[in-house]
NUFI-354019 format. One record per residue: residue in one letter; x, y negated, z negated of N, C-alpha, C in turn. Coordinates in steps of 0.05 Angstrom, whole numbers, plus 5000, padded with zeros to 4 digits. Each point is the difference from the previous one (the first is absolute). Layout:
NUFI-354019
aXYZXYZXYZ
...
***
This chain:
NUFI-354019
x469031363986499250215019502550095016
x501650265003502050105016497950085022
x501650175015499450185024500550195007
x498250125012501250395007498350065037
x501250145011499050195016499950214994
x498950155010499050244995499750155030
x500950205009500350135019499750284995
x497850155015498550255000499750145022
x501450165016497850145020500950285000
x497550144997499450335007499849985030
x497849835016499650115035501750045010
x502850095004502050035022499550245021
x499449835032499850205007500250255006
x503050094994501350304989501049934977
x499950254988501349994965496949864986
x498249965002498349834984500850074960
x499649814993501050044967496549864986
x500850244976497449974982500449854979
x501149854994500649904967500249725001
x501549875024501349725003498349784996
x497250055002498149754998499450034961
x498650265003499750034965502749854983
x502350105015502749844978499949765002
x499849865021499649675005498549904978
x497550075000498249924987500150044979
x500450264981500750074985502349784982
x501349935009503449854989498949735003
x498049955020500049725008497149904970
x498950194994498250034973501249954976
x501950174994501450054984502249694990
x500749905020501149814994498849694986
x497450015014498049844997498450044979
x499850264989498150164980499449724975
x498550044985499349754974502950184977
x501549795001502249964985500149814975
x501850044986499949744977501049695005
x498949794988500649765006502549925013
x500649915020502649835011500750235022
x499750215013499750175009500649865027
x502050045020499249845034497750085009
x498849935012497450045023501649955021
x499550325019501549985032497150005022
x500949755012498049925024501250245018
x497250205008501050305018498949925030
x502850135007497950095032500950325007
x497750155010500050255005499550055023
x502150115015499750135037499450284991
x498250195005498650164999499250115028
x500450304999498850135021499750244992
x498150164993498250294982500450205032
x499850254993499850185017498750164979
x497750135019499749925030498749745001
x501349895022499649735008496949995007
x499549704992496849995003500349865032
x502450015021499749845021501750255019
x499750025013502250235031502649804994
x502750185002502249934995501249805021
x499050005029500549745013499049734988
x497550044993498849724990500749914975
x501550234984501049934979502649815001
x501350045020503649885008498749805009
x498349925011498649745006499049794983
x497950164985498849814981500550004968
x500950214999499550094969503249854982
x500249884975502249894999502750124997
x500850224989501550104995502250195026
x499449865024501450045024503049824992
x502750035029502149884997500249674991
x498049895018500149745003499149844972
x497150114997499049904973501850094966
x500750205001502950114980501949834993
x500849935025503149815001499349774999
x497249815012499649784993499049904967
x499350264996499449954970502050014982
x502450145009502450114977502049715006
x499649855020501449785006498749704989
x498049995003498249884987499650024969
x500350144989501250124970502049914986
x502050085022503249984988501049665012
x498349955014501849725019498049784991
x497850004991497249715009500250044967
x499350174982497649994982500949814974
x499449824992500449784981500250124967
x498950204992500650134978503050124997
x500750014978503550034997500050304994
x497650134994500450294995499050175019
x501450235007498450135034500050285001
x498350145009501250305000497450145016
x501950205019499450045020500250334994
x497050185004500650234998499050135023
x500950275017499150145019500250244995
x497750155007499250314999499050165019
x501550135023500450045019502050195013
x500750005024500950215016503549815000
x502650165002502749775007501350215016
x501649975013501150115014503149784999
x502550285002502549885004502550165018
x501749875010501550165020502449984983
x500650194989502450084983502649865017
x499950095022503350035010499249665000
x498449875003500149715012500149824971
x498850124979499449954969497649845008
x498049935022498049815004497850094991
x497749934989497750054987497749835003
x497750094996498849775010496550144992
x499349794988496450094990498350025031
x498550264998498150015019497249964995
x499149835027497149924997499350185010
x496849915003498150255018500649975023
x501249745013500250065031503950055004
x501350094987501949995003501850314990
x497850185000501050254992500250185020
x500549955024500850145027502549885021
x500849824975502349855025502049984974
x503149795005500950024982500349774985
x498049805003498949784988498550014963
x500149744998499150044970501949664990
x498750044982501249744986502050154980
x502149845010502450154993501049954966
x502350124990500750044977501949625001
x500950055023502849775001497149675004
x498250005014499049775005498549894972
x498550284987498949964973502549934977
x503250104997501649844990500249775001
x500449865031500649755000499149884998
x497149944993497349944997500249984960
x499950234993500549994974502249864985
x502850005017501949884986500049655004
x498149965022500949865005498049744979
x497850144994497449924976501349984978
x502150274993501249904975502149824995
x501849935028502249924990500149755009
x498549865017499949735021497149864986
x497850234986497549784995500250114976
x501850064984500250054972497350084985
x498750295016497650134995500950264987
x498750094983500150294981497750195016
x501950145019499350225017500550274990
x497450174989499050235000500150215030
x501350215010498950145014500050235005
x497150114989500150355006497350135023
x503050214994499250165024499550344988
x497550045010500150274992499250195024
x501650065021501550155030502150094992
x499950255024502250145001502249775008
x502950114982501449835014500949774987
x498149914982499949744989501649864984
x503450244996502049924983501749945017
x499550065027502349815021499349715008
x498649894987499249745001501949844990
x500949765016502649774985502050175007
x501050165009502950324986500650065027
x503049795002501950155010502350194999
x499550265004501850114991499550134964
x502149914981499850034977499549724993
x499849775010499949654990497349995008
x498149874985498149944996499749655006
x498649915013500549645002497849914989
x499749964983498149814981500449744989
x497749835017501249654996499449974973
x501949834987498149954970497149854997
x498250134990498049984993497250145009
x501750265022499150205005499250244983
x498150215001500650254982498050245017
x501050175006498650175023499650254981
x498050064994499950324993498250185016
x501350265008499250135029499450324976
x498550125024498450224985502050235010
x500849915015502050355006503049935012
x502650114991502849965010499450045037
x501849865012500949925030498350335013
x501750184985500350325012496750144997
x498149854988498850124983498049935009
x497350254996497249855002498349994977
x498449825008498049934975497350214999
x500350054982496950165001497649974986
x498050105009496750005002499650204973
x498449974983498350194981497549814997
x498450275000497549874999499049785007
x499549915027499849795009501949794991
x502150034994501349754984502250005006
x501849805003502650125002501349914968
x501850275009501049974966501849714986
x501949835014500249864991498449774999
x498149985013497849764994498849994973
x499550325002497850074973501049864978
x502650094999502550004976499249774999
x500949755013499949645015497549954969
x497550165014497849834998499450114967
x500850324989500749994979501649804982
x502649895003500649894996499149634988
x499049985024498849684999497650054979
x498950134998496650104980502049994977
x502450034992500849854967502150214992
x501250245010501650224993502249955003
x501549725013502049965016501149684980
x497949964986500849784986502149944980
x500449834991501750004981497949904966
x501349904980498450084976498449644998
x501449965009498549675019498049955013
x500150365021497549845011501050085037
x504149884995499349955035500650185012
x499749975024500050265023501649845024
x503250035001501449945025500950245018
x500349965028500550115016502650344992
x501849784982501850234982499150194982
x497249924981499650154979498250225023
x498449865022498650245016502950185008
x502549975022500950284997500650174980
x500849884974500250214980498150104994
x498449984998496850134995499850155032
x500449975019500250225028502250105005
x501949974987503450205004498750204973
x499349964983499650224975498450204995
x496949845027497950244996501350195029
x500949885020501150195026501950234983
x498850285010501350244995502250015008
x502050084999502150125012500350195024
x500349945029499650195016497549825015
x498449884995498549815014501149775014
x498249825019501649865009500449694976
x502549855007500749864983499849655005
x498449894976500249774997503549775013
x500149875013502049755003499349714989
x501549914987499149684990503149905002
x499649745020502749865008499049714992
x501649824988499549714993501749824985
x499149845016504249784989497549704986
x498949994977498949824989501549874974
x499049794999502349944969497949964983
x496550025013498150084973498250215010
x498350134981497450175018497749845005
x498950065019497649885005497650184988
x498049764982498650114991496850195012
x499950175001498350125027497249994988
x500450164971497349914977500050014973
x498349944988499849924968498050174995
x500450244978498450064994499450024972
x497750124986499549994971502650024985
x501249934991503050054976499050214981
x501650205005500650164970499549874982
x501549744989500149864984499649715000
x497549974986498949685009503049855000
x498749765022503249865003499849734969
x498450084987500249704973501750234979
x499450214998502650124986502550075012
x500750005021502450075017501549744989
x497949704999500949845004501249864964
x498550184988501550024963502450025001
x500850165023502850164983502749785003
x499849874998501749845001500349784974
x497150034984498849864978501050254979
x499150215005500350194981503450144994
x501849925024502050084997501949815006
x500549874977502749775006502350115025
x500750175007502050075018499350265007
x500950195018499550155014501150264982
x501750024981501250234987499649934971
x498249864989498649964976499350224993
x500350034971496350144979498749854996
x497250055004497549844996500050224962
x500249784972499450114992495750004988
x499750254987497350005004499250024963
x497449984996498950094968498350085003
x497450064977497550045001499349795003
x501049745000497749795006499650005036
x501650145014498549945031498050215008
x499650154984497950245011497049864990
x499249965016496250004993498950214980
x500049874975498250204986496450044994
x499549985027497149934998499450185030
x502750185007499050225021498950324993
x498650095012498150134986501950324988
x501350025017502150294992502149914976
x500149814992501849904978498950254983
x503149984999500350294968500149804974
x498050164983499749884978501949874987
x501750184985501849904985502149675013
x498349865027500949845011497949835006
x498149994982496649855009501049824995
x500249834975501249834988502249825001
x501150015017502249875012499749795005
x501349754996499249705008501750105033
x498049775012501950045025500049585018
x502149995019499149674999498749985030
x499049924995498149925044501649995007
x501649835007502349915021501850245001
x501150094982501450194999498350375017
x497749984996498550325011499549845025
x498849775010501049965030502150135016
x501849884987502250155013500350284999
x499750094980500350324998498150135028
x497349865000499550075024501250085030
x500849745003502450015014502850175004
x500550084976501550244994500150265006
x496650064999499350215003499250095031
x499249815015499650075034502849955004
x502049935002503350024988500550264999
x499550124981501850204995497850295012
x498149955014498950195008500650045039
x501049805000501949985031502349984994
x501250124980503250094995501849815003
x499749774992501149715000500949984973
x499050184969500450024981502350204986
x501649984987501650224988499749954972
x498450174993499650024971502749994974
x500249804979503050064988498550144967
x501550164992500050144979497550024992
x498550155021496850214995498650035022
x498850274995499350075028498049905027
x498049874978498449785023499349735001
x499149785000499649744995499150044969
x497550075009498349994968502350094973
x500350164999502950084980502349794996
x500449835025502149874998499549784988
x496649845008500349854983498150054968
x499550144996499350104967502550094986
x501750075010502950064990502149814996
x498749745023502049754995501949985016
x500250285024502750015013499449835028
x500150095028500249805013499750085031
x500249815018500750205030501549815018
x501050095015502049805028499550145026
x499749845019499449995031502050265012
x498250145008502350235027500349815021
x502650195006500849855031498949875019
x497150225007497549855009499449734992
x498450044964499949854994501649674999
x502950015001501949895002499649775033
x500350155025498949955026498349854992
x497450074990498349735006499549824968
x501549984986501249844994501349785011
x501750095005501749775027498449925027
x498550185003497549885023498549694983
x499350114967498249744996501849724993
x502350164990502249694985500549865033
x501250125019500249885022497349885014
x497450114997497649825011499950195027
x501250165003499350235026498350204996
x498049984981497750264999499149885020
x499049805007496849905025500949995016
x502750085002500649945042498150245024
***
């Protein structure tokens, strides 16, 4: 079991925002959603506050959690107490920053009339200090205006190792609202639902910005992802493109990584119903159309390069053959080394 917070609020008493609880929830779903086997399970906590508020905005800074006090005890409590080695901390919300000062700092509901807020520099030291002193794999996004001057002084960015921050909008920049949503969350929670994966299955913090730097337009505001890790942390597992017991062939099927696999009519199944006649008859050997199986979810995720004919079936009724693309090649070396399951 890892851990997440989750931080939401629309009630501010000026500026109120419509989207921030839906995205919490939303991402905090999404992450959790029924995934495929081995998948983390993140133990959540969600600070939430909906507008319009179901309480008057005094009693809200009082009771309701997502005020200064309860924020920071939780984001400290997160990054400093929590006994799980994996952590990540997301907020969706109002930020405010003083350029000339470079200071920044997340605002609560009781802290959007003064120049208070839990700042950009206390949530660093807090985070670096989880990754680099309790050797914890710290996640943290932010989707606020502002949210790319986080860690960033200047043009230097300070990221402890085992940090990785991805923010919804550059320093200069604000984040924006469509349709109740804000746009980089959506992207977020797109992402985690299986679009963001790799042909494995996983979904790390890195494969989510490329999947949110690619769908952001040009001229919109822009994705930031800063992170000094020497692995990714795995965020989720989802269904594989490609079952992982054939990923896990290719290493059986291809003595080395720049091989020909050669092929015949004996690996094609001749007992599949589209078999062209003049090929009914074909002896073919079990062990051998096993694998062809395997071949074929292979070469239909472009892991295959067909040699002398134009598609599997041809290649092996013709006798010719196929070898691993580059792709294919990559996880190759994922299975000889024993690094597909990390």
């Amino acid at each position: 079991m890892w851990r997440a917070l989750f931080v939401g609020i629309d009630s501010y008493p000026i500026r109120p925002l419509r989207g921030c609880v839906a995205d919490a929830m939303a991402l905090e779903a999404a992450l959790n959603s029924a995934s495929s086997g081995g998948s983390p399970r993140w133990k959540s906590q969600l600070l939430l506050s909906e507008y319009p508020a179901p309480l008057p905005p005094a009693k809200q800074c009082a009771d309701v959690v997502p005020n200064f006090s309860s924020v920071r005890s939780s984001v400290r409590d997160l990054l400093l107490n929590a006994a799980e080695p994996n952590l990540l901390f997301y907020f969706s919300g109002h930020s405010d920053i003083d350029f000339g000062a470079g200071v920044g700092a997340l605002k609560t509901i009781d802290t959007m009339t003064d120049g208070a807020g839990l700042t950009f520099y206390e949530l660093m030291q807090c985070a670096n200090r989880a990754a680099t002193q309790l050797q914890k794999q710290v996640v943290i996004i932010l989707d606020t205006c502002h949210a790319g001057a986080f860690a960033q002084h200047g043009d230097v960015a300070h990221i402890g190792t085992g940090l990785t921050v991805l923010a919804g909008a550059r320093g200069n920049e604000h984040a924006i609202e469509r349709n109740g949503q804000g746009v980089f969350t959506q992207l977020l929670v797109e992402g985690l639902n299986g679009t963001a994966a790799d042909i494995a299955g996983k979904i790390t913090a890195a494969s989510l910005f490329a999947y949110v730097d690619a769908a952001l337009t040009l001229g919109s505001q822009r994705a930031v992802f800063k992170s000094n890790v020497h692995s990714l942390c795995l965020l989720k597992q989802v269904e594989p493109q490609i079952p992982k017991e054939t990923l896990l062939a290719l290493d059986h099927l291809f003595k080395d990584e720049s091989s020909i696999l050669e092929l015949s009519p004996a690996w094609e199944p001749t007992d599949r119903a589209d078999m062209p006649a003049k090929y009914a008859h074909t002896e073919h050997d079990t062990r051998l159309t096993e694998s062809y199986l395997h071949l074929r979810k292979l070469d239909r995720s472009g892991l295959l390069e067909i040699v002398g004919a134009d598609v599997l079936f041809d290649a092996a009724m013709q006798s010719q053959g196929c070898r691993l693309t580059s792709h294919g090649k990559y996880y190759w070396r994922l299975v000889k080394s024993g690094n597909l399951a990390g």
